[in-house]
N, C-alpha and C positions, 0 to 999 in steps of 0.2 A: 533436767527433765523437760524444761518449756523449748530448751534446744532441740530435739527429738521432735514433738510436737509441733513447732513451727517446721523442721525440714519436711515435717510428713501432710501439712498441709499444701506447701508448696508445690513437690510432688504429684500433689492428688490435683491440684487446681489446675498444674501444667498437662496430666494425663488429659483431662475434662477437657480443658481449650485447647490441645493439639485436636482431641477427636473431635469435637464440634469442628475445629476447622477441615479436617478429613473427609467428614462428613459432608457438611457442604460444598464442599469442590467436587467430592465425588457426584452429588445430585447435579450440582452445575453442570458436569460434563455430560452427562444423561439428558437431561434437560435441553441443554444445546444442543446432541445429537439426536433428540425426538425433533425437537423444530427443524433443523433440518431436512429430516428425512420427510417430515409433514411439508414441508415446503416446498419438494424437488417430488414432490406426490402431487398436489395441488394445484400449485405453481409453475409447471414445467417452464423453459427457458424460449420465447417462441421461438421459428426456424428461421434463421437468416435469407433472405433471398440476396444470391448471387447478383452484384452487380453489373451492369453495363460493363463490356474490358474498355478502359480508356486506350483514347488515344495516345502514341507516343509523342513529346513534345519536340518539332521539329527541331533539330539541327541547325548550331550556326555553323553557314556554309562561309561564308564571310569570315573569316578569322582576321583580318584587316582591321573591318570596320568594327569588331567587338572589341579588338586591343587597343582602338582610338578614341571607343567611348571609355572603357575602365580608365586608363591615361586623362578623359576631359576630369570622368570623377574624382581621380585622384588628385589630381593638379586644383582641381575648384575645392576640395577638403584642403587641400593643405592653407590654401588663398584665404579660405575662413576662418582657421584655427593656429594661424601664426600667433607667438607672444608677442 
């Protein structure tokens, strides 16, 4: 008989604290969809102003002189970090 009783308490306790947790999530979700919508009412996001168009960054026309600097860089790394 206290076998019966104990499963029926269990039961009833786990009914209870699923729905409290039900309960509360569901209010959460409500709650964070009022503030938002209070937010995006209030709040709005101001308007970006368009920037200046940049300029494109010239060209190296020189392909020479750029393969001669990466080559000094490379050569001076390696000069510093022999074992």
């Amino acid at each position: 008989m206290e076998n019966n009783d104990l499963i029926s308490q269990g039961l009833t306790l786990m009914v209870f604290g699923m729905g409290f947790v039900f309960i509360f999530l569901t209010l959460l979700v409500g709650v964070t969809n009022l503030m938002s919508v209070l937010v995006t009412r209030y709040l709005p996001e101001p308007e970006v102003v368009p920037a200046a168009p940049r300029r494109a960054a010239p060209a190296a026309t020189d392909e020479a002189q750029l393969l001669a600097v990466i080559s000094a860089a490379v050569h001076q790394y390696r000069q510093r970090h022999r074992k």
